[in-house]
VODOKE-759250 format. One record per residue (C-alpha): residue number from 1; residue in one letter; y, x, z. Coordinates in Angstrom, 3 decimals. Layout:
BEGIN
seq,type,v,u,w
NUM,a,Y,X,Z
...
***
This chain:
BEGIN
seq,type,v,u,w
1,x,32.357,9.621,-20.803
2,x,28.762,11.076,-21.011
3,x,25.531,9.452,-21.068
4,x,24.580,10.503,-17.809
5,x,28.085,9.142,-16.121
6,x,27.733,5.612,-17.675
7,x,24.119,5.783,-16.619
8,x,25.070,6.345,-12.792
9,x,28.132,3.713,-12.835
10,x,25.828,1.086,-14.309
11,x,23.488,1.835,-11.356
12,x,25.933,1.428,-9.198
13,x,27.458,-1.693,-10.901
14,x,23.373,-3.136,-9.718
15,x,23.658,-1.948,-6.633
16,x,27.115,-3.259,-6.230
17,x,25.816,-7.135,-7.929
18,x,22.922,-6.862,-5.667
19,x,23.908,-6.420,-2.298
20,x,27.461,-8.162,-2.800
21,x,25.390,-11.704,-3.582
22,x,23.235,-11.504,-1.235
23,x,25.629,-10.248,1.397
24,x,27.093,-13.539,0.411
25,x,24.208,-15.723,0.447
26,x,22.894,-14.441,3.912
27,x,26.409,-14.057,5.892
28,x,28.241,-16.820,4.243
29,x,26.315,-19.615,2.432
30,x,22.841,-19.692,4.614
31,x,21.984,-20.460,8.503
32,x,20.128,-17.569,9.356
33,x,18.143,-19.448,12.055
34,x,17.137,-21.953,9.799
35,x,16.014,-19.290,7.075
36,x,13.993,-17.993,9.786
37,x,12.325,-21.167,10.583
38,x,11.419,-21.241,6.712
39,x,10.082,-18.247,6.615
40,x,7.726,-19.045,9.943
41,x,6.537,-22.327,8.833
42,x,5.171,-20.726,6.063
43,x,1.984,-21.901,4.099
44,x,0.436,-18.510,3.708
45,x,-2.702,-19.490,1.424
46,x,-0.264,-20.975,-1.204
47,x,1.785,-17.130,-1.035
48,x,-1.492,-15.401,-1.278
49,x,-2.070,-17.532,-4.451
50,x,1.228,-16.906,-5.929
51,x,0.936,-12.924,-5.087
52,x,-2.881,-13.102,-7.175
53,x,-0.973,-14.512,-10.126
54,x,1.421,-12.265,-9.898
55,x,-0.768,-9.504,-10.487
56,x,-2.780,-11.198,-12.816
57,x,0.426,-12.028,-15.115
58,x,1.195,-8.443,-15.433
59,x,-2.202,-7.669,-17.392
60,x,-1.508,-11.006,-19.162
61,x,2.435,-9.965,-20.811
62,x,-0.020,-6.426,-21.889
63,x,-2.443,-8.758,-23.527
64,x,0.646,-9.799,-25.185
65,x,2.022,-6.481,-26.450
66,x,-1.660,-5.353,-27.844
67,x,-1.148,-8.268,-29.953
68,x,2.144,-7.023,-31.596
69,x,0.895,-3.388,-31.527
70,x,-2.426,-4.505,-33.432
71,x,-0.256,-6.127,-35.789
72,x,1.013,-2.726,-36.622
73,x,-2.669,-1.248,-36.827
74,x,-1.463,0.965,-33.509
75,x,-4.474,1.147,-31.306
76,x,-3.748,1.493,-27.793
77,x,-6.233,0.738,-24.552
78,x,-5.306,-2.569,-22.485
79,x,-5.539,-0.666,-19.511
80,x,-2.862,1.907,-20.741
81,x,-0.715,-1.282,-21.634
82,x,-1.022,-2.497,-18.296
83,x,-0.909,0.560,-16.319
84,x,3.007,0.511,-18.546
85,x,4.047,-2.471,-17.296
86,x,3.040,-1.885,-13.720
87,x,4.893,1.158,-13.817
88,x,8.010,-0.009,-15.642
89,x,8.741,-2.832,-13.008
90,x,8.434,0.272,-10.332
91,x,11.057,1.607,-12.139
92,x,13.385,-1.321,-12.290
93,x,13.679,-2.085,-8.766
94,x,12.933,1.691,-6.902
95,x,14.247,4.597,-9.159
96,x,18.361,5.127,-9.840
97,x,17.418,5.904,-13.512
98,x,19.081,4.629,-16.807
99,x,15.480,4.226,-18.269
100,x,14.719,0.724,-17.181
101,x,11.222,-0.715,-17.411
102,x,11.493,-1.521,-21.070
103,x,12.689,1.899,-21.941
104,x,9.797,3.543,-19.790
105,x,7.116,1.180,-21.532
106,x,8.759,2.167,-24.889
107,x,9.160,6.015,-24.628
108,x,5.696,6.549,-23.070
109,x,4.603,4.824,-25.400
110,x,6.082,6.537,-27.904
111,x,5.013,9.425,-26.801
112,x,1.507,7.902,-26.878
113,x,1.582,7.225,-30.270
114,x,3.492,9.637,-31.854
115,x,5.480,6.095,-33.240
116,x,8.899,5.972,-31.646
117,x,10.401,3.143,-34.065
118,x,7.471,0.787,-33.846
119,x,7.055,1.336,-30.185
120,x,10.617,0.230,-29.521
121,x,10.265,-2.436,-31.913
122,x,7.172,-3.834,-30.273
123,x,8.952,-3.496,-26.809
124,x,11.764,-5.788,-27.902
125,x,9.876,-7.805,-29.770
126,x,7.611,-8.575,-26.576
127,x,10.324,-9.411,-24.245
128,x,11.992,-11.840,-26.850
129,x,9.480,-13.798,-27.834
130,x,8.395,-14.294,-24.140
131,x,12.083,-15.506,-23.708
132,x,11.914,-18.054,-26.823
133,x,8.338,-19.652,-25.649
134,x,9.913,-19.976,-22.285
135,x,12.978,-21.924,-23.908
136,x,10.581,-23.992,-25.782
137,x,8.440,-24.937,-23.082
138,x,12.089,-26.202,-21.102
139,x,12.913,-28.316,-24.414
140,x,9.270,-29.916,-23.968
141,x,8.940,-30.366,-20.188
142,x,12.698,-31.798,-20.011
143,x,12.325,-35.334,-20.748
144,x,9.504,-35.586,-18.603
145,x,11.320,-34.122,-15.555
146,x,14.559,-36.751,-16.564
147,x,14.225,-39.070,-14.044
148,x,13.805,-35.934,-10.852
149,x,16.995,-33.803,-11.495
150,x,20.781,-35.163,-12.335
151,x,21.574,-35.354,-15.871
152,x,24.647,-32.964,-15.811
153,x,21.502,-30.507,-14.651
154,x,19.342,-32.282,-17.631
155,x,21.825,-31.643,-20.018
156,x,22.535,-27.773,-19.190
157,x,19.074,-27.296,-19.592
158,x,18.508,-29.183,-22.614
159,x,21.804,-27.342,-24.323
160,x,20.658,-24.082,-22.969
161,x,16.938,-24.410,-24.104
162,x,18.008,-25.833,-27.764
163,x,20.585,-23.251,-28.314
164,x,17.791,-20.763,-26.964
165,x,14.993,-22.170,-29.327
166,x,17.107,-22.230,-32.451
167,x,18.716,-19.022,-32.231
168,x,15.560,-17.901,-31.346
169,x,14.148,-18.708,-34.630
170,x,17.007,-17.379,-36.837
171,x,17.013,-14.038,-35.483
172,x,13.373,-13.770,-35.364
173,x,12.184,-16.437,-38.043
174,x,14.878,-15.909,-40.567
175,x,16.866,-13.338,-42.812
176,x,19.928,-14.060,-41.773
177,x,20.452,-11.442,-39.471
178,x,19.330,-8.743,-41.576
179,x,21.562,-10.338,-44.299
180,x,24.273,-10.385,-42.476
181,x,23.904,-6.464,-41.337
182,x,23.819,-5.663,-44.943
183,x,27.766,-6.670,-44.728
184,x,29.104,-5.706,-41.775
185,x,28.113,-3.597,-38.903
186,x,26.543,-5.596,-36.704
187,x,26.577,-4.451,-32.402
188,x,23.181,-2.526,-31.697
189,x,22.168,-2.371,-35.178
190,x,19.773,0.676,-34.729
191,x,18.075,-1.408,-32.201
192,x,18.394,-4.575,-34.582
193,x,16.616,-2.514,-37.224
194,x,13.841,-1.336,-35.177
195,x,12.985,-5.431,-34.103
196,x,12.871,-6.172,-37.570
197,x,10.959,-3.681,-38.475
198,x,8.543,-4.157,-35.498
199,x,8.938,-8.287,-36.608
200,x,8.143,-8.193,-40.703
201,x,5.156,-5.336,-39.434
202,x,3.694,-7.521,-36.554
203,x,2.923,-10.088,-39.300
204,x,2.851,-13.785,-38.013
205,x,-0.430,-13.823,-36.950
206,x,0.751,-11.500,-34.306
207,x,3.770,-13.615,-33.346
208,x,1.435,-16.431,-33.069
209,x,-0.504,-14.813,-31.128
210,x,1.434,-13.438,-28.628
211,x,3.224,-17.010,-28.693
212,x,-0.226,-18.132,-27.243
213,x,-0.229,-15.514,-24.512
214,x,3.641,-16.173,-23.672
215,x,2.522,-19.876,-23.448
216,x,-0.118,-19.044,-20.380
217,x,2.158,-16.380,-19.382
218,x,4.736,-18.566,-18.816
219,x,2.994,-21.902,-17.429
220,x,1.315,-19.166,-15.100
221,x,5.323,-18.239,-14.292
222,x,5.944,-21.568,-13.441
223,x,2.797,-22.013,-10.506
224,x,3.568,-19.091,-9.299
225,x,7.416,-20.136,-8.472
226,x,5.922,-23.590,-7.692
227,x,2.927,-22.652,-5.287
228,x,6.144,-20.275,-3.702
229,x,8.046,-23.313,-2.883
230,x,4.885,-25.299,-1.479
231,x,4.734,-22.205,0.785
232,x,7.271,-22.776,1.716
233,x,7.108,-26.465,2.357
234,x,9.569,-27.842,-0.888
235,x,7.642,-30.283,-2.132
236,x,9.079,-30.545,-5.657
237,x,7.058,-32.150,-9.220
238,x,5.803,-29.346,-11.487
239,x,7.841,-30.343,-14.159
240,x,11.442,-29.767,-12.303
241,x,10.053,-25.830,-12.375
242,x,9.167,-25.786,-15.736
243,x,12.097,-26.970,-16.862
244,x,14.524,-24.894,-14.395
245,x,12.706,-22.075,-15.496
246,x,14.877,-21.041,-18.521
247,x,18.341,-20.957,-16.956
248,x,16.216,-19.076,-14.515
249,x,15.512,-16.232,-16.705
250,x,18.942,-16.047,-18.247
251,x,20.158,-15.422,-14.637
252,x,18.027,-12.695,-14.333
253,x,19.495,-10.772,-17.229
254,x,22.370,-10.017,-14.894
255,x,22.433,-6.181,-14.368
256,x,21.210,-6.087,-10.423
257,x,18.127,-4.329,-8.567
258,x,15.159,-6.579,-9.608
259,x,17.150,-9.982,-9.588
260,x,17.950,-9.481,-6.111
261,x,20.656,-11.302,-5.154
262,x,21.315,-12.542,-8.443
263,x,18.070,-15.140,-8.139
264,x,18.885,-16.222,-5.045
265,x,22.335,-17.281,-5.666
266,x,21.164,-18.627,-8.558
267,x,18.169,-20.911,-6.783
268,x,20.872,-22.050,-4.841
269,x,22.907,-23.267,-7.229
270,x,20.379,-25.218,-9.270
271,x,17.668,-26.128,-6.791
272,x,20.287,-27.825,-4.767
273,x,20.605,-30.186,-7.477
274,x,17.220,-31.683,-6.508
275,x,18.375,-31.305,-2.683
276,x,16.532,-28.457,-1.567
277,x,18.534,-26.721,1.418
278,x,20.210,-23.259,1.114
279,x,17.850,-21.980,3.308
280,x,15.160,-23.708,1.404
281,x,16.150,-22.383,-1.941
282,x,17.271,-18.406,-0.018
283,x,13.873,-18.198,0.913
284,x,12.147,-19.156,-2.307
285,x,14.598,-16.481,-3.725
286,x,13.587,-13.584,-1.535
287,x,9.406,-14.396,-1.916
288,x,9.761,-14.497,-5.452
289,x,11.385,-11.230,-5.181
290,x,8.449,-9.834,-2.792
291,x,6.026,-11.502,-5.113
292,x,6.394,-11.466,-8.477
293,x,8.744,-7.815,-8.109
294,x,7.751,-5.900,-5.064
295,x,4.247,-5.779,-5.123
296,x,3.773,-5.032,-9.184
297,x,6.531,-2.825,-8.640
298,x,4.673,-0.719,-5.602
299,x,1.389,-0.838,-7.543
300,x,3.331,0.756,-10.561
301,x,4.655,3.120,-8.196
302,x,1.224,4.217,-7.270
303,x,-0.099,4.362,-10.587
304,x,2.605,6.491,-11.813
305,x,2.454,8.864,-8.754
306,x,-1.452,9.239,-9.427
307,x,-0.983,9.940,-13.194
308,x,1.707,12.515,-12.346
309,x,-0.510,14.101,-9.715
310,x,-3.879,13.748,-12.174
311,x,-1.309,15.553,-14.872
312,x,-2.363,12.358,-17.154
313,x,1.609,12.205,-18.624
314,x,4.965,13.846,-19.206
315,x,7.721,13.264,-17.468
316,x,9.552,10.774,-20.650
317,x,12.905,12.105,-21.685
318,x,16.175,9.672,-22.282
319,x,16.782,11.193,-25.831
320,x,12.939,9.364,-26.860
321,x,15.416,6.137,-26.801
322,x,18.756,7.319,-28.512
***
């Protein structure tokens, strides 16, 4: 099968996750009446809030990435850091490509830099230790949140975010990954090379760095989904959405057009746990969509169509990421 076929039937496979979850979220699980009444009771001021921070934690994950690129003495411009990640989340959601956001930020910046390992490295390096801060922060916030949600929910979390934290630190911490490559061939190993690469050349003063920014990152994550739900009238403690947060993410690794459908189903499942409604939980789903991957994703799409029309980049080629 060639590159370009899997790359089409993985598309559809999204579009086929998307729309079949939320076909069955909307027609099945939800009152559609009473996810209109959500939706019309809305607090707007608290959405307008959540929208700013949106925004505003895009530049904040490129703060993040200069950090590991500066650790590797490669000198690129915030702006053209941020201007990436705008325009990679424009092509996660709107473009049927097999270069998702990640693999846009890498190969233009690759092509950048002239540094194709390193900017790969950096890329996956980024998203992972955004991930592991995330899990850390659930470990911390959990006890505190004990006596809101039900301790089967307390315990997936606290499983999930310990397994999380610890592997975390032996792939990224340790050599025993590496080690263990040098015996057998490990799944990915091209792209396992290039994070350790990009990991022993960061340096830890990088990693602790960008640990700092993933820290406001993600508490910044977290008000956003929370001033969301007050939007929407769920009147929940902070702490339950910090430490929902990480089975959160892992949800969103599902292969599906921005998370749609996929986040919903998944609000559903664990904010009814702390008995918010269906519709309750449908319509946080769908506004954290809008918010946090609709706009950045249409201001991406701008910035990319102005570059293009400005003649300010290259169209990036798949074979940049083979």
């Amino acid at each position: 099968m060639s590159k370009k076929t899997r790359s089409m039937l993985f598309n559809v496979f999204k579009i086929v996750v998307s729309v079949g979850l939320l076909a069955y979220v909307l027609l099945v699980q939800v009152d559609l009446r009473a996810l209109a009444e959500v939706v019309t009771e809305a607090r707007w001021g608290f959405l307008v809030l959540a929208t700013i921070l949106s925004i505003g934690s895009v530049a904040l994950r490129a703060v993040r990435w200069m950090a590991l690129l500066r650790g590797l003495a490669i000198d690129v411009p915030l702006g053209r850091l941020v201007s990436l990640y705008f325009v990679g989340t424009f092509f996660n959601v709107f473009l049927p490509t097999g270069l998702g956001g990640d693999a846009i930020r890498a190969a233009e910046l690759a092509r950048h830099t002239k540094k194709a390992p390193e900017a790969i490295g950096t890329v996956l390096v980024d998203r992972a230790n955004g991930l592991w801060v995330l899990f850390a922060m659930g470990l911390v916030a959990l006890p505190f949140a004990l006596g809101d949600i039900p301790v089967e929910t307390a315990l997936l979390v606290g499983i999930t975010s310990a397994v999380a934290v610890i592997g975390g630190w032996v792939v990224m911490g340790t050599r025993f990954v590496p080690w263990l490559g040098d015996k057998v061939r490990l799944p990915g190993q091209k792209k396992l090379e290039r994070f350790y690469g990009a990991v022993s050349g960061c340096g830890y003063r990088a990693l602790a760095q960008a640990s700092a920014v993933s820290l406001v990152f993600n508490l910044m994550n977290v008000t956003i989904n929370y001033s969301i739900a007050r939007g929407l009238n769920v009147e929940r403690p902070f702490g339950i959405f910090v430490a929902f947060a990480p089975l959160l993410s892992i949800t969103l690794l599902v292969p599906s057009i921005g998370g749609l459908g996929v986040r919903e189903t998944a609000n559903m499942l664990l904010y009814g746990t702390v008995d918010v409604g269906q519709a309750f939980a449908t319509a946080m789903g769908l506004t954290q969509f809008a918010v946090q991957t609709l706009v950045p994703g249409l201001i991406g799409g701008l910035l990319y169509a102005i570059e293009g029309a400005l003649g300010l980049r290259e169209q990036p080629e798949e074979e940049t990421l083979s």
